[in-house]
Structures are given as structure tokens and as C-alpha cells.
C-alpha positions as CSV (number, residue, x, y, z in Angstrom):
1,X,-21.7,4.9,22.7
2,X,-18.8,3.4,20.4
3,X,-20.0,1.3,17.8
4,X,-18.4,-1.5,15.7
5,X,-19.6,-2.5,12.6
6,X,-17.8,-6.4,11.8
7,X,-18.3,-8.0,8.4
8,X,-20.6,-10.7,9.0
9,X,-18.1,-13.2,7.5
10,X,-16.3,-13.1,10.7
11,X,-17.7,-15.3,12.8
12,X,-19.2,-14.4,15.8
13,X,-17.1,-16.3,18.5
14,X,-14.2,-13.7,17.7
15,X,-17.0,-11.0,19.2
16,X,-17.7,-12.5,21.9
17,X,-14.8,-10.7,24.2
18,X,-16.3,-7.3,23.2
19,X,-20.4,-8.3,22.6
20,X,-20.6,-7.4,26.4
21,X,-18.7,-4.0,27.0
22,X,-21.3,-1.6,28.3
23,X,-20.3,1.0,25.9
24,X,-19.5,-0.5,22.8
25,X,-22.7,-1.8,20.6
26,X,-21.0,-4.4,18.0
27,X,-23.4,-5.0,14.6
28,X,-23.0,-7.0,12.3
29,X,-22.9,-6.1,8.6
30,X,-22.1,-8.0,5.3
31,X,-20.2,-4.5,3.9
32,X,-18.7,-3.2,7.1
33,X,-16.6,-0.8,5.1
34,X,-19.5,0.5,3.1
35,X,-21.3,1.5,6.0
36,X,-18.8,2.7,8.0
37,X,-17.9,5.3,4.9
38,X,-21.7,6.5,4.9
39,X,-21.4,7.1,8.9
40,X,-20.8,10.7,9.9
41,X,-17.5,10.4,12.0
42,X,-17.1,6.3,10.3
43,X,-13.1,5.4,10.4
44,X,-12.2,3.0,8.4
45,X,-9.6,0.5,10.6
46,X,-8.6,-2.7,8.5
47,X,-5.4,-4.2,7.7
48,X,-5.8,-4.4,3.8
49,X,-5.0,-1.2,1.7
50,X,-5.8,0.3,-1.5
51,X,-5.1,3.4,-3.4
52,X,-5.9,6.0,-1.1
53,X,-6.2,4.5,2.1
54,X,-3.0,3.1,3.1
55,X,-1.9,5.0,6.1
56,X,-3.8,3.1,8.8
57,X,-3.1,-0.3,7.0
58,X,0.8,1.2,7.6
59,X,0.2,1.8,11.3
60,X,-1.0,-2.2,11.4
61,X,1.4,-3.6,9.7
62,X,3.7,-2.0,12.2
63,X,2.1,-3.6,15.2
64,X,2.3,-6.8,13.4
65,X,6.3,-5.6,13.0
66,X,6.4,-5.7,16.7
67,X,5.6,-9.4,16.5
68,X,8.3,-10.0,14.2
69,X,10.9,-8.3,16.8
70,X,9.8,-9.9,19.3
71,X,10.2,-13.4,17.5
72,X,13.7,-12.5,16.9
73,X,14.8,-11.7,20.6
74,X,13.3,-15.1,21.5
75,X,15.8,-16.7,18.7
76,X,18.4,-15.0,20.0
77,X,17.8,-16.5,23.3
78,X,17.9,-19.6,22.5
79,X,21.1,-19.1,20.8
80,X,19.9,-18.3,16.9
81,X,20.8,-15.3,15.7
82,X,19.4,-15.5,12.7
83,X,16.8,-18.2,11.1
84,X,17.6,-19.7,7.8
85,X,13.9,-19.6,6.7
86,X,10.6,-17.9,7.5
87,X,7.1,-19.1,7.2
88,X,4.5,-17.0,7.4
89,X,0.8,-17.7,6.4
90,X,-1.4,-15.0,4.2
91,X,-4.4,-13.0,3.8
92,X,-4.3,-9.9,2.3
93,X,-0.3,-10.3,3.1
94,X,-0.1,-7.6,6.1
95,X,1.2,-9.9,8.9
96,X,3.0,-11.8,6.0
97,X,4.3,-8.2,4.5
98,X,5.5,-7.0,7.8
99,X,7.6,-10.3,8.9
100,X,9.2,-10.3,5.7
101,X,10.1,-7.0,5.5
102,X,11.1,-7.2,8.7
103,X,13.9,-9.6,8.5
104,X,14.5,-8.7,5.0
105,X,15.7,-5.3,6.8
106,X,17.5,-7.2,10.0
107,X,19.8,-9.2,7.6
108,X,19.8,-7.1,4.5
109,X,23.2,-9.0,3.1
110,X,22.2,-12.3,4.2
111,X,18.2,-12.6,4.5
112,X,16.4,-15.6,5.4
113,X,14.4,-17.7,2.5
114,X,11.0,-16.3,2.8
115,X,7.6,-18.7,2.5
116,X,4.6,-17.0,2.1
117,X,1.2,-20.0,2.3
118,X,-2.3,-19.1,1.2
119,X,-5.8,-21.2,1.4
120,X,-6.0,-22.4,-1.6
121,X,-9.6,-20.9,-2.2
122,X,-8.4,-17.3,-1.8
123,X,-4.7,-17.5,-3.2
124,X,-4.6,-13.9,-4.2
125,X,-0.8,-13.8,-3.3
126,X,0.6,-17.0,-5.5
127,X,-2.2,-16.3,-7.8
128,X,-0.1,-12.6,-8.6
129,X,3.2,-14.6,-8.3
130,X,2.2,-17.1,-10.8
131,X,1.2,-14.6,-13.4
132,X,5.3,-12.7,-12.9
133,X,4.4,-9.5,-14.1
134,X,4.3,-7.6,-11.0
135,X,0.9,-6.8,-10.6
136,X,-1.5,-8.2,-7.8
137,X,-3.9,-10.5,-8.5
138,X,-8.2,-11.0,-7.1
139,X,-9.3,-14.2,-6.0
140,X,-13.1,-14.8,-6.6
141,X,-15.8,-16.8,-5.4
142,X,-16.8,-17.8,-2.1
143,X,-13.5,-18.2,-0.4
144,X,-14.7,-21.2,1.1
145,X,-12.1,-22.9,3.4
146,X,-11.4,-23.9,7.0
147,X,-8.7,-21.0,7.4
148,X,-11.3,-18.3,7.2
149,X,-8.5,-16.2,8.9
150,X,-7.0,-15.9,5.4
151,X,-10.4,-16.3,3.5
152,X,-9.0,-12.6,1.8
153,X,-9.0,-12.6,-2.1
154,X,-7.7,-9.3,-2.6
155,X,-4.1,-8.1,-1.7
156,X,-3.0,-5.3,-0.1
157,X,-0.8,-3.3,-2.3
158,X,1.6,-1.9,0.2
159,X,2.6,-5.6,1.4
160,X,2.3,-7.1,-2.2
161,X,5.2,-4.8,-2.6
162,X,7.4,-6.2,-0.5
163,X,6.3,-9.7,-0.9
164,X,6.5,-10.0,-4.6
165,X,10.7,-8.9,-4.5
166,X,12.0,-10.9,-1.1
167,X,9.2,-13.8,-1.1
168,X,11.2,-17.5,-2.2
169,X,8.1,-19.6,-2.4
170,X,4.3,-19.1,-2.4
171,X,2.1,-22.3,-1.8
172,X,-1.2,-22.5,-2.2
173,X,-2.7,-24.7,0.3
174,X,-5.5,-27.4,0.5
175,X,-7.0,-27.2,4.3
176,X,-5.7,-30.7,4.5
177,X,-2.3,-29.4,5.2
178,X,-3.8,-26.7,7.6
179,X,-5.7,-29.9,9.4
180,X,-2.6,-31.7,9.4
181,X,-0.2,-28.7,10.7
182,X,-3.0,-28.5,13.9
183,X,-2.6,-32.7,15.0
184,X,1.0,-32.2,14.9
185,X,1.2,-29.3,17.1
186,X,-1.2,-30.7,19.0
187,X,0.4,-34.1,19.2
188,X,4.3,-33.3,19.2
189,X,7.5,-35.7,19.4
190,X,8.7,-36.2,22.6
191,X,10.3,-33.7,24.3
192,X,8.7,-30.8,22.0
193,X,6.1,-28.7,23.4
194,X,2.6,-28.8,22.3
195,X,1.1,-26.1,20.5
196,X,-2.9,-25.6,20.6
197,X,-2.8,-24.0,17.0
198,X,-6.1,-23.2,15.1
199,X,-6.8,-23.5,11.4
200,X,-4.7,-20.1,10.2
201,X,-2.2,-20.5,12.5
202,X,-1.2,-24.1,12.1
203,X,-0.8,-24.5,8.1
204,X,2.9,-23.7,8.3
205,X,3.3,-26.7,10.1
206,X,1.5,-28.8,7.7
207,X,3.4,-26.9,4.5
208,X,6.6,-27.7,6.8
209,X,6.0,-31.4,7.2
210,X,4.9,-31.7,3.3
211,X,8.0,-30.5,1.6
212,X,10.5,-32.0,4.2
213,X,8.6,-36.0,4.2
214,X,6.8,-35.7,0.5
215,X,9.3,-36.4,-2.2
216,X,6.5,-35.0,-4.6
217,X,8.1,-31.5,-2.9
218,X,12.1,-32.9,-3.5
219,X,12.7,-30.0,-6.0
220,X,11.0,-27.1,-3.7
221,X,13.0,-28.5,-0.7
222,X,16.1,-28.2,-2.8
223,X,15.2,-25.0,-4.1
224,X,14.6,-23.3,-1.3
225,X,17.5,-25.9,0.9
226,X,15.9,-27.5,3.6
227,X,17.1,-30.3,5.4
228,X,18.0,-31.3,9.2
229,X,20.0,-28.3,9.8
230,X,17.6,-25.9,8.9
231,X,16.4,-23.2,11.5
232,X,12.8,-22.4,10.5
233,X,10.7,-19.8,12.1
234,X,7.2,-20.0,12.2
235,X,3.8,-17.9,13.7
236,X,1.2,-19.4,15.0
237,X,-1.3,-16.6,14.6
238,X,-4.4,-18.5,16.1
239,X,-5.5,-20.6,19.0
240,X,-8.5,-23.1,19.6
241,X,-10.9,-19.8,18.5
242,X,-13.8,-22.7,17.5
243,X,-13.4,-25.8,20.0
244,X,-16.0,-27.5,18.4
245,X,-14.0,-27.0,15.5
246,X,-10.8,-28.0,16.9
247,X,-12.2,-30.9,18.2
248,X,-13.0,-32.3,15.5
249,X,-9.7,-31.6,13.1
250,X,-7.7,-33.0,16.0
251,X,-9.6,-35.6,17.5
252,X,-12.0,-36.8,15.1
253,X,-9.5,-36.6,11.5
254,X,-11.3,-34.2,10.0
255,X,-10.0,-33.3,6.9
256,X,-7.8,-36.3,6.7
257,X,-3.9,-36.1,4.7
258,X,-4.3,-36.4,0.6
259,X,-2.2,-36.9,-1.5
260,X,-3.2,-34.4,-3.8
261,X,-0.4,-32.0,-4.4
262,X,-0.2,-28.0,-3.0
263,X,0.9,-25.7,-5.8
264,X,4.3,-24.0,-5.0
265,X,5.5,-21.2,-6.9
């Protein structure tokens, strides 16, 4: 029998497609990665990397790369060959890591203006950005926010790389703006399709709709020169995963706008 040791700080609706395979026994464990080095025959298979384990984190960030190509042959269906700007939300930085480097690569003389958003509670990524040395940065504490798919203090290294030398902006984000991001996707303007986008996949919207309606963010949108014509890409990296949740963001107004400012850097 295969088993499957999860972090217990995943929640458990994300196990429900594999609780029920008859060969695979899922458990749940607060230091999956502990455990899983103490198992004869344990493998290690996360996204994040470290000193010493970074080739499996590679192979990820590779499938994530796949993502990224596919999101380009879509533009160029519609006629885009290349987007002016990239949005990409954050974890650790691996999907963000591979998009950017990515297009960084597909228009190496004329790259798109990268936008890398973080959770405000676990802003490892702007956190390192803001300190301009470099090095990566750890974010502490209980991570506590409603985009618990980028509850991740801790950096990958490999992606931090890349990041931290193509990377225009990083905003750290209140879950308003991931709240926000959700009821307009939900709720579009006519004749725009309607994305169901959960709580980590929806804060690019929110970030989006901030710097281009919130004169608090005039100088980013200059900086980093948005306006009408811009063609922004964006990846919506989760669906309604909690509807109980989603419900009540998008019905209900949970987590309502504020005008309390994100911190771009």
C-alpha cells in the first residue's frame, strides 16, 4: 500500500479526491517532511527547496512551466503575442519562479513587467525584496490568512533566484484584496466571462483592480505603466476548493474592501 503523509495544515477537502483510493492510505501529520525522512523508502515530493534538496523542487517547477506555455499559446490565439505584464501570486515562489522565468526567457530583449503578490501574513518574498540585499527572507507566526494556498513563510531558493532579478513589483496583500479579486470574477462586466476563482487564485484580480481604481497606488501604476492599453496576464490557480467558504466571500461580503493600503515594493 502507498501511503501519503499531508501536513495537517492543508485542509482536508483537498484529500478528499484521493481519501478513497483503495491503495493509497493518506495520514495526516503536522511535520509531513519529518516523518517522511524517518520512513525507510520516505521521498520527499514538495515544491519548496533548500540546500540539498532542489532537484525534485526543479522537476515541479517545470510542470508548473508547462502552465506558463500553455498560457502563452492561448495569448497567441487571441491575437497577443506577447503580454505587457504578468501577475502571478506566491508561496514559496515555485509557480511564481517558473512563470517568470518562463517569459523572462520567451522575450529575453523585451520581457513583460513582472508582479509577484503574497498574503500579507506570510510575505516571505517582499519581505526579502524589501530588505535589497539579496538574500531571502522567513516569515514567522501563524500564517494566518484566507489564502492558505500561499500560507508559506519560507522561500524556495531556487525560485527566489529568479524572482529577486526579473520581479518589477512585490505586494504584500491584505485578504481583502484576495476577497475582493473572487466577487469580481465572480460578478464580471458584461460581456466578460465569469471566473469561479478561490482565495489564492483570485488576489491578482483584487491587486489589479487596486492599483488601476486607487489613486493611493498612482505612483506603482506609473511605475510599473498600466493603463487601458495594457495586456495583463493573470493565473487563476484555485477554484471554489471550500464552498462554504466561497459562499460566503461572494455572497455574504465577507471580508469587505478597506481602505487600508497593500505594501508594494
Amino acid at each position: 500500500m502507498l501511503r501519503v503523509l499531508i501536513d495537517q495544515r492543508l485542509y482536508l477537502r483537498f484529500l478528499i479526491s484521493v481519501r478513497f483510493f483503495d491503495r493509497i492510505q493518506v495520514v495526516i501529520v503536522q511535520k509531513a517532511v519529518w516523518e517522511a525522512a524517518q520512513t525507510e523508502h520516505g521521498v520527499i515530493v514538495q515544491d519548496t527547496a533548500w540546500d540539498g534538496y532542489e532537484e525534485i523542487p526543479s522537476w515541479i517547477m517545470q510542470g508548473y512551466g508547462t502552465m506558463a506555455n500553455e498560457a502563452a499559446d492561448q495569448l497567441r490565439q487571441c491575437s497577443v503575442n506577447r503580454p505587457t505584464h504578468v501577475f502571478v501570486q506566491a508561496g514559496v515562489g515555485s509557480l511564481a519562479g517558473a512563470v517568470v522565468g518562463y517569459f523572462a526567457n520567451l522575450f529575453p530583449n523585451d520581457p513583460p513587467k513582472f508582479v509577484v503578490m503574497e498574503a500579507g501574513a506570510a510575505d516571505c518574498l517582499y519581505q526579502g525584496a524589501l530588505a535589497n540585499d539579496g538574500k531571502p527572507r522567513i516569515v514567522t507566526g501563524d500564517l494566518k490568512t484566507i489564502m492558505a494556498g500561499l500560507a508559506c513563510g519560507e522561500p524556495n531558493t531556487i525560485s527566489w533566484d529568479i524572482l529577486r532579478n526579473h520581479v518589477s513589483a512585490f505586494i504584500s496583500c491584505p485578504d481583502w484584496v484576495s476577497a475582493k479579486g473572487m466577487r469580481m470574477l465572480s460578478s464580471p462586466v458584461k460581456g466578460d466571462p465569469r471566473v469561479v476563482s478561490g482565495e489564492s487564485g483570485a488576489v491578482g484580480m483584487g491587486v489589479l483592480d487596486a492599483i488601476m481604481c486607487d489613486d493611493t497606488y498612482k505612483e506603482l501604476r506609473d511605475a510599473l505603466e498600466l493603463d487601458r492599453h495594457s495586456r495583463v496576464l493573470m493565473f487563476s490557480t484555485e477554484g471554489n476548493t471550500d464552498p462554504e467558504k466561497y459562499r460566503r466571500v461572494v455572497w455574504d461580503g465577507e471580508y469587505p474592501t478597506d481602505d487600508t493600503p497593500q505594501k508594494p515594493c
